[in-house]
N, C-alpha and C positions, 0 to 999 in steps of 0.2 A: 189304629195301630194295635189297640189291644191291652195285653200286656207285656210292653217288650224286657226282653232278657239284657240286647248288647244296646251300646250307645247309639246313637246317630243322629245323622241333622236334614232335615227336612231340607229338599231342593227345590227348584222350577229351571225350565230349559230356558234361554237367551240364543234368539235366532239374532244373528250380528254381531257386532261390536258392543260389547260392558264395560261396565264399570265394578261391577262386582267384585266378590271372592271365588273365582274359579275354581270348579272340584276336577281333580282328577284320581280316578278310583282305577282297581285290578280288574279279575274279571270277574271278581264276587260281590261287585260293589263296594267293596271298602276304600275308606279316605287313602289317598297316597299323599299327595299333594295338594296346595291351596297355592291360587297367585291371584294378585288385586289385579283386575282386569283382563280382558281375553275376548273371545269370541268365539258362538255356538256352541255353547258350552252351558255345563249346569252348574249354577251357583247356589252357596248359601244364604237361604231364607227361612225364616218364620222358627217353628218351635225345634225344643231341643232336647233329646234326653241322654243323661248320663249314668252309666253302671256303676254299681257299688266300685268295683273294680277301677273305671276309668277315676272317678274320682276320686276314689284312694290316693292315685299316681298322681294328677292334678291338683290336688291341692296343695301339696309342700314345691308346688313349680308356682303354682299362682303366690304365694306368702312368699318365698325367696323373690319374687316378681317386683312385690307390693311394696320394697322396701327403697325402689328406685321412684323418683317424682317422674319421670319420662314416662315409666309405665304404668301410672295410676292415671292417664289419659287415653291412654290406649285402651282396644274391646277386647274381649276374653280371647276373641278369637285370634287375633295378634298373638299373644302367648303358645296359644295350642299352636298357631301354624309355627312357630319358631321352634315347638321341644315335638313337633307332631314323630317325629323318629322315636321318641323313648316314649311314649304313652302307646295303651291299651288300640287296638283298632275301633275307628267309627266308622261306621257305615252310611253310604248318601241313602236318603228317603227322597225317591222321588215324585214330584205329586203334576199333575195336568196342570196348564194354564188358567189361572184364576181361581184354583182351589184354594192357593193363599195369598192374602193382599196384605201390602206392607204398608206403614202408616208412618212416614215420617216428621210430620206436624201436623196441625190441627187443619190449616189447607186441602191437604191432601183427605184426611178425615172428612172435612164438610164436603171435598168432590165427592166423595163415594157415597155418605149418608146425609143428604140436604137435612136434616132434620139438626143438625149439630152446625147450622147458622143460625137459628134463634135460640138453641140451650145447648151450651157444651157439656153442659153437667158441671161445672167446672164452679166449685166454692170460691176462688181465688179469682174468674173471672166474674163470677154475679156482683161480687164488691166493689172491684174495676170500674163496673157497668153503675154501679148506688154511687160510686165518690164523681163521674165524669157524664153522668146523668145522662148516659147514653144504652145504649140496646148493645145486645150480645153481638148482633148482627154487622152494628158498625163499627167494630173491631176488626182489624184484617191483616195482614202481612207480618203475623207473629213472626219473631226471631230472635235465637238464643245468642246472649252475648256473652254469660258467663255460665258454665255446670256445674262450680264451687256448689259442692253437696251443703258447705256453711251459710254460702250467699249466692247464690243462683239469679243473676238477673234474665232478664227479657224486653225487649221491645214491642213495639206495632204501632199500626196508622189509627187514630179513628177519624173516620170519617164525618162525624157529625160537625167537627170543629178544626178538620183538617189538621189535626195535629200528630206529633211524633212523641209517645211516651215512651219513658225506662222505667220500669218498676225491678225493684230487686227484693229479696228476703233477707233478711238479718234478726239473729234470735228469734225467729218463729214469728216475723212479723213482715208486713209487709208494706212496703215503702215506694213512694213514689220520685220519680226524678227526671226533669228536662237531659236530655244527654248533650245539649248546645248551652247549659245554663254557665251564668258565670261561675259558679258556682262549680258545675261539672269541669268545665277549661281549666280551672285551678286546680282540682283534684290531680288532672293530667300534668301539670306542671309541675306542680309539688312532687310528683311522681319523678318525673325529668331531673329534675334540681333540690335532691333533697337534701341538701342540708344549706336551703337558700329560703328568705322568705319572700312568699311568689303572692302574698295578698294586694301588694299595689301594684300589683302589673296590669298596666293597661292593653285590654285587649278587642280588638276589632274585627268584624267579619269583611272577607275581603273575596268573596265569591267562593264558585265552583259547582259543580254539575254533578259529578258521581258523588263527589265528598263536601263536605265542610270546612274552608281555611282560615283560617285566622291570624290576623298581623298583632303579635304580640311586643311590645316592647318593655322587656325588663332590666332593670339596671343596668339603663344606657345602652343593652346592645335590642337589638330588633332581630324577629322572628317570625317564620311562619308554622303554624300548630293545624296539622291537618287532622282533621276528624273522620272517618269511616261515613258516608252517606249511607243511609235509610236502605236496607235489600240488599246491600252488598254480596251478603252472604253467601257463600259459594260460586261467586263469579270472579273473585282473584283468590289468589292461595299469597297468604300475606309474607310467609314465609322465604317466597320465589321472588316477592316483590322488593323485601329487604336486600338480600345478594343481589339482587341485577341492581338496586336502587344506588350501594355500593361499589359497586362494577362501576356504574359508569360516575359518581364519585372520583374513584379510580381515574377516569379517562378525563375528568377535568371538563365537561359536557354539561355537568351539573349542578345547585348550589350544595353547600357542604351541608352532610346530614349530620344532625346532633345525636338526635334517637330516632327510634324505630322499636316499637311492638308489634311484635309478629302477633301477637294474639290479639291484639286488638287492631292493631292497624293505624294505629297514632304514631304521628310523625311527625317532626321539629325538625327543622333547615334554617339555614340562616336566610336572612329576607335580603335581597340584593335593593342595595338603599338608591332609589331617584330611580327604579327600574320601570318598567313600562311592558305590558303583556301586547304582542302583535297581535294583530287581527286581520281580515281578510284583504284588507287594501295593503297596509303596510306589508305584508309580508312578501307580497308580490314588488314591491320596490328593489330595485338593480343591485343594491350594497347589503339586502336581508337577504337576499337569496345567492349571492357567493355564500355569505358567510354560512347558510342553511346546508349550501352544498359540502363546501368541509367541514360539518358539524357532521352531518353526514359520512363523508368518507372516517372522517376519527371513527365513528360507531361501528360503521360494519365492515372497517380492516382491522378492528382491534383484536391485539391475541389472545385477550380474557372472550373467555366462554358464558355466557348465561346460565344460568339455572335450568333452564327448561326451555323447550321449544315450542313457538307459539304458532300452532298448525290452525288454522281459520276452520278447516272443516271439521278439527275435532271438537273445538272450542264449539262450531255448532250444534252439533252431535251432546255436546254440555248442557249448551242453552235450550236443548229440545227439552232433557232431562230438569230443569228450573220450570221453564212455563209448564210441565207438567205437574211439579211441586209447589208451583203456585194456582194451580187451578185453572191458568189460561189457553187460551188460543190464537194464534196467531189470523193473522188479516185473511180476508176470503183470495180464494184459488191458491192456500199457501199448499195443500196438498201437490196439486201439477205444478206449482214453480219450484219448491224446495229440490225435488230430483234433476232437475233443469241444472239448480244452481250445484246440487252435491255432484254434476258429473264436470263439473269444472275442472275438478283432480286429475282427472287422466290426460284431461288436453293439457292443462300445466306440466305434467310430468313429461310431457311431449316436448315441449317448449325448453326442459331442463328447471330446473329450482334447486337453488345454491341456498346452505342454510349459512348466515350471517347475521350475527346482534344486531337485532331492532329494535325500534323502541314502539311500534305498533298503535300510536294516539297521536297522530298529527294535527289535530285541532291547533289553531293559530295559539289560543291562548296558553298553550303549553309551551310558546317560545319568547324568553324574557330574555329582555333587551337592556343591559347594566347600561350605566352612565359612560363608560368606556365606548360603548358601543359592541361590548361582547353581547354573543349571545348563546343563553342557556337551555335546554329542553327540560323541562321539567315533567312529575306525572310519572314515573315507570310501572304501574299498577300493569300496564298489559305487554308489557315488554318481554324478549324473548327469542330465541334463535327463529330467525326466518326469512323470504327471502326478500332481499334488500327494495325490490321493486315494489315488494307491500306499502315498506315507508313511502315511498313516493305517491304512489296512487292513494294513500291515504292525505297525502297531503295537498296532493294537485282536487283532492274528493272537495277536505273541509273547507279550501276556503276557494275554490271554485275558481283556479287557476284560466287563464286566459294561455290557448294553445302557441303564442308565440313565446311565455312567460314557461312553459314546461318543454318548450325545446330548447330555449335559454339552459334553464337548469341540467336537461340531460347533457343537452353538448359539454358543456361543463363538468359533470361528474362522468361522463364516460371518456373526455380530453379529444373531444371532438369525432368518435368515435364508437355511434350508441349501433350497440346490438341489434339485428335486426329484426329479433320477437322481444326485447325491450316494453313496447307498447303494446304488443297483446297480452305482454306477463301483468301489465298496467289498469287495462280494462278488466281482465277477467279479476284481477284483485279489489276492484273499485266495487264490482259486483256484491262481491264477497265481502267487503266492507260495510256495505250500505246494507245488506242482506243481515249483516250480526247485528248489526247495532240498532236495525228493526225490532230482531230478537229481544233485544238489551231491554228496547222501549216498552217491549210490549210485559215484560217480566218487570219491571221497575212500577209502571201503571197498577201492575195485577198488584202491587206491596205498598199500593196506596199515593204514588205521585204522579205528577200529569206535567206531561211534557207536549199536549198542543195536537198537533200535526206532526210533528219530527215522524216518530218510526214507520207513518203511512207514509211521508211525502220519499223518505230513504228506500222503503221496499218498494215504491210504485218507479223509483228512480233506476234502482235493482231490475227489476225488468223490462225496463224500458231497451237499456246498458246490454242487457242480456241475451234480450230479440235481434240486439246488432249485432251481437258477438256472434247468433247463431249463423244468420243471413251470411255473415262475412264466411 
């Protein structure tokens, strides 16, 4: 660059669909616009420089900025694109692919430089490694849980003892902590009920797959305290998850929520007493599956809107962008099947697709069954407008419905009257099911846990499902 005179910000081109910050310049190159996401298009990356001048103007926008707590989580770049009409012009810098590489944790770091899996350089991990008497190396699946500049915590796996540590900083030191300890539950508690004393609550773990639950019973009433599982990080927007988790609150679908952190993901419901979680037999029984059916129609006639729409191929398109943040790879021949499964879009758009509240997690154990006999869906981490046949083939997927037991339940939801691409909007979404949640597995592994066979036996099922679909 030299010695530059005007501002500007270093680009790279995006052949496709982004996630990025989209530039949109004149014909001299200079910035006009910025939008989070787009396609083929050049974004902002890597270095930055500002003129006496721009930052003259910028600075009393960033300090008038600084005075709200909203925007002292936000990036600079947020600011600038919101006042980008009253500041000086910057110009995009644009550079070839791979001239600059971006580094957004240490993952990402060890894929480009192996030499930064046995020494990260990292003072604060060599003591990690002296206090858990393990190697650099078997540390893995970092992730930030707080960026409080005062107490900054983090995670990760290590492998040598298969365990989940939280270390955080406080006063320039640094400190260790179970995030499932009694000790941690209670911090979450006392948080919930604070001006309650939450030290003799008795509290239990009571399963769960992505997360951590726990049956808490405090003076006298009972509860369930959901913890954030290990890797979460960037596979739900917690935020999305709170409103829909309300929404269907709202629709009486679900137990009553007490709290919700969106920034962490902790969550307190009331615990339905003498309940019982379905499972793959039960749920296929004559009197679970009416009642599943109009649990069903409540969700996706209702006039409350979700949050967000929960589109399976962008979500893919997501999960490409994780395993590649976690370092992995997905199962052999995923190059020739993944295009296979992403041209499913066009034949579904073919078929027509209705967007309607779904809750997009049909696993049996998300539907509890009160002593009444009601029954509630719990879980909305993946919920989200889309189309209602997803719910279903997700649920005919998890517990492996028998084909008289899913004509049963159409006849019924559609009043005897099922659509006649119904079952291909069914297949190709079971696809696409089995196909994410491969994804899911294989990015959860890379961040240190093991789940078996699961995401080989889902993707070898994916295209099994797939080769019919084409055949037909």
């Amino acid at each position: 660059v030299g010695n530059p005179q005007e501002s500007y910000y270093s680009a790279l081109f995006a052949e496709g669909p982004t996630r990025e910050y989209c530039l949109r310049t004149d014909a001299n190159g200079n910035i006009r616009s910025v939008t989070m996401g787009g396609a083929d298009s050049w974004y902002m990356v890597g270095h930055v420089f500002l003129s006496q001048d721009f930052a003259d103007a910028f600075k009393p926008i960033l300090q008038q900025a600084y005075q709200y707590e909203g925007a002292r989580q936000q990036y600079w770049e947020d600011i600038y694109i919101s006042h980008i009409d009253e500041l000086p012009l910057m110009r995009m810098l644009p550079y070839a692919p791979h001239d600059i590489e971006e580094f957004d944790s240490l993952e990402e770091l060890r894929a480009f430089d192996s030499s930064y899996l046995k020494d990260t350089r990292s003072t604060i991990l060599k003591k990690i490694c002296e206090e858990l008497d393990a190697t650099e190396e078997e540390l893995v699946g970092f992730q930030v849980v707080d960026k409080d500049l005062e107490k900054g915590s983090f995670r990760f796996f290590c492998m040598k003892d298969e365990q989940v540590y939280l270390y955080y900083i406080e006063n320039g030191s640094l400190h260790k902590e179970n995030p499932f300890s009694r000790e941690c539950l209670l911090r979450h508690l006392q948080e919930i009920f604070p001006k309650e004393d939450v030290s003799a609550a008795e509290i239990e773990q009571i399963g769960g797959m992505s997360n951590k639950n726990f049956k808490v019973n405090l003076h006298d009433k009972v509860y369930v305290l959901r913890v954030p599982g290990y890797g979460s990080q960037g596979m739900v927007d917690r935020s999305v998850e709170e409103f829909n988790a309300r929404a269907a609150c709202e629709m009486k679908v679900t137990p009553v929520m007490r709290y919700f952190n969106s920034k962490t993901g902790v969550k307190l419901v009331d615990y339905i007493i003498g309940s019982e979680a379905l499972n793959a037999t039960t749920i296929q029984q004559r009197e679970h599956m009416e009642q599943i059916v109009r649990l069903y129609h409540t969700i996706h006639n209702s006039a409350l809107r979700l949050k967000n729409t929960f589109n399976i191929f962008r979500e893919i398109e997501k999960y490409d962008a994780l395993l590649a943040h976690a370092g992995a790879s997905m199962y052999a021949g995923w190059e020739q099947v993944r295009p296979r499964v992403m041209a499913l879009e066009g034949y579904l758009e073919s078929l027509g697709v209705e967007l309607k509240a779904c809750h997009n997690d049909a696993v049996p154990e998300n539907f509890i069954k009160a002593q009444d006999g009601t029954i509630y869906l719990i879980d909305w981490e993946y919920s989200g407008m889309n189309e209602p046949m997803a719910d279903f083939a997700a649920l005919f997927l998890e517990s492996d419905f028998e084909k008289e037991n899913e004509d049963f339940m159409l006849q019924l939801y559609f009043q005897g009257d099922v659509p006649v691409h119904a079952r291909e909007k069914i297949k190709c979404y079971q696809v696409l099911w089995d196909y994410l949640w491969a994804q899911w597995t294989v990015i959860k592994e890379a961040e240190g846990d093991d789940f078996g066979t699961y995401g080989m036996d889902r993707y070898q099922r994916a295209i099994r499902l797939l080769n019919t679909i084409e055949m037909e």
